[in-house]
Backbone as CSV, one residue per row, in Angstrom:
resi,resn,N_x,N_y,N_z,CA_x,CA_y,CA_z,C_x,C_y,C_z
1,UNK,78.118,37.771,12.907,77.196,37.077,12.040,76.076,36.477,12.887
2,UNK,74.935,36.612,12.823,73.576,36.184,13.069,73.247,35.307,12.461
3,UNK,72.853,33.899,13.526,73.060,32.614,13.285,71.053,32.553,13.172
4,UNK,70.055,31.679,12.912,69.404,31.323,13.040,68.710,29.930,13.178
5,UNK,68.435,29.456,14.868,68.425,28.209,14.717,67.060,27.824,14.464
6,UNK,67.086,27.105,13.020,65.495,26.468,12.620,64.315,25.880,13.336
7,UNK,64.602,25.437,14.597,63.797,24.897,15.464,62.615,26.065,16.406
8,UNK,63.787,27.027,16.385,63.292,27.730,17.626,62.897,28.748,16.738
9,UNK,62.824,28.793,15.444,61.840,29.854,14.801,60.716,29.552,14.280
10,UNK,60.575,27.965,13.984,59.712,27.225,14.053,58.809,26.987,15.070
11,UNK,59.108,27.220,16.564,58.741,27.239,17.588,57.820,28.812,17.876
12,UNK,58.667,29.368,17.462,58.114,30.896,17.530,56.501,31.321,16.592
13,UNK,56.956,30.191,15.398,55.673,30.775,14.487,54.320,29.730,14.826
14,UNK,55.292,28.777,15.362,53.858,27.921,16.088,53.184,28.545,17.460
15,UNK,53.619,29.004,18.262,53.415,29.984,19.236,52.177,31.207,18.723
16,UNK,52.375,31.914,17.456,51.933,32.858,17.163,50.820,32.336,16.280
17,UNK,50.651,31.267,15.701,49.660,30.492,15.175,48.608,30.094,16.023
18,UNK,49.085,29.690,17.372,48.182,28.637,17.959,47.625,29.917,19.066
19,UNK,48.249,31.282,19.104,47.386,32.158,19.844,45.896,32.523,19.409
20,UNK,46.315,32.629,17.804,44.919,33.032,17.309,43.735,32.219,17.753
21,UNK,42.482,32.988,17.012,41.041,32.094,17.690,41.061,30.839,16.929
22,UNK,40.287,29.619,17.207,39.719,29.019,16.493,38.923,28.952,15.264
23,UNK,37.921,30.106,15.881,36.921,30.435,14.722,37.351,30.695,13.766
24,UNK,38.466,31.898,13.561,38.844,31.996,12.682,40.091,31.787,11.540
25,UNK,39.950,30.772,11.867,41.145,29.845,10.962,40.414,29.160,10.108
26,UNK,40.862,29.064,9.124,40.273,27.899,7.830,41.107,26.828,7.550
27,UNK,40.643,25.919,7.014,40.854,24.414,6.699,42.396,24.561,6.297
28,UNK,42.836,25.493,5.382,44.257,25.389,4.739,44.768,26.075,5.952
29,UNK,44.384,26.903,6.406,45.726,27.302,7.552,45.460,26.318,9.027
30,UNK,44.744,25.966,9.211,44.787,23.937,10.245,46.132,23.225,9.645
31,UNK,45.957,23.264,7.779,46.552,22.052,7.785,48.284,22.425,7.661
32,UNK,48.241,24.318,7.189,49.733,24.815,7.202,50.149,24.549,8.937
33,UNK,49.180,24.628,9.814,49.736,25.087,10.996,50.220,23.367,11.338
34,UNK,49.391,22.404,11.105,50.039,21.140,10.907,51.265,20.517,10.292
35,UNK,51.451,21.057,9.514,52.607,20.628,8.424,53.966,21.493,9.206
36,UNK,53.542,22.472,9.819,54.762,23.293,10.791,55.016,22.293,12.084
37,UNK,53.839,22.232,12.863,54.152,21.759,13.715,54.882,20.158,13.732
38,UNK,54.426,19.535,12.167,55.349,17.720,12.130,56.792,18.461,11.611
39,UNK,57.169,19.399,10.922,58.399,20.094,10.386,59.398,19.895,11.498
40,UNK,58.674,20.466,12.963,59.442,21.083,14.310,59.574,20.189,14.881
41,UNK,58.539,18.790,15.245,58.838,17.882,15.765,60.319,17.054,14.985
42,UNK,60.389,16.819,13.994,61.299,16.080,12.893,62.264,16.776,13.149
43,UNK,62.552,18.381,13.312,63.797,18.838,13.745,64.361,18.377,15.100
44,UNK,63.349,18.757,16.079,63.904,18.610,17.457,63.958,17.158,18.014
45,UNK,63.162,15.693,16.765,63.246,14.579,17.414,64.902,14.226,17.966
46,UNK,65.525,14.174,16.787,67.272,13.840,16.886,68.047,14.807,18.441
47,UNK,67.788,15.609,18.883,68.384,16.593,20.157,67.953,15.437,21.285
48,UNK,68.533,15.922,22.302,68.504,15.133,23.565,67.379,15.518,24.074
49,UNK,66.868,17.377,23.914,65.176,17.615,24.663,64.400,16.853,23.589
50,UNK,64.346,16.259,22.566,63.228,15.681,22.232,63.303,14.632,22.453
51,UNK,64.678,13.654,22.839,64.315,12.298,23.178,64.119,12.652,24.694
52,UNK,64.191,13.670,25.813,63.791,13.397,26.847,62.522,13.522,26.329
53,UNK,61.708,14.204,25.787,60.118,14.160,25.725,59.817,12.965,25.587
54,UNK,60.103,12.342,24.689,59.806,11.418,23.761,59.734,10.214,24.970
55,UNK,60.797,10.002,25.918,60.876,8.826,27.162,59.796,9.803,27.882
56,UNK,59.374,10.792,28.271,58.677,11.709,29.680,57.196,11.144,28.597
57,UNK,57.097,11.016,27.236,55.695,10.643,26.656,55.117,8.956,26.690
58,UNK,56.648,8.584,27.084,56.278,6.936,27.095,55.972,7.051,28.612
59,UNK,56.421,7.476,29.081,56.264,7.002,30.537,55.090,7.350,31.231
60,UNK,53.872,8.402,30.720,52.875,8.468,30.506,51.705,7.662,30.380
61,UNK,52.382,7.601,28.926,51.519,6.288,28.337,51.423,4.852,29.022
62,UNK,52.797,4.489,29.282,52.703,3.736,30.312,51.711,3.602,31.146
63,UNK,52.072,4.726,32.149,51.283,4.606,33.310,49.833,5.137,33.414
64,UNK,49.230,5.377,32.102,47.657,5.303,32.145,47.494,4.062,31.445
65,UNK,48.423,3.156,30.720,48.135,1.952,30.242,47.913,0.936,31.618
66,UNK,49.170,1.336,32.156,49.010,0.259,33.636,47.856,0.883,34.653
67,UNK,47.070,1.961,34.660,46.326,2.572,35.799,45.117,2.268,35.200
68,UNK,44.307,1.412,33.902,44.010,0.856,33.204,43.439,-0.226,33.517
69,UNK,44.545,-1.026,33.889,44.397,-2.693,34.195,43.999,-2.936,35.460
């Protein structure tokens, strides 16, 4: 049986979205390719690789907040 995990096909169609040009994308497919990409984040927040992102994005922020002052 062939399992399919939602994240990483989500991952796949954002991949194949964000190759195309700029030019030619329109307003509704910006905002489909948006609505995929908050879908994928909301899946992968709860996993351990998205809370490492999630600390590797603070710690960032951080340190252009403190490189700042």
């Amino acid at each position: 049986m062939l399992t399919i995990n939602v994240a990483v096909l989500l991952a796949v169609v954002i991949f194949f979205r964000l190759r195309r040009r700029t030019q030619a994308r329109s307003r509704n497919d910006e905002l489909l390719t948006v609505l995929i990409v908050l879908a994928f984040g909301v899946l992968i927040a709860p996993t351990t690789f998205g809370q490492g992102v999630a600390q590797t994005m603070g710690q960032i922020a951080d340190g252009i907040t403190q490189s700042g002052r």
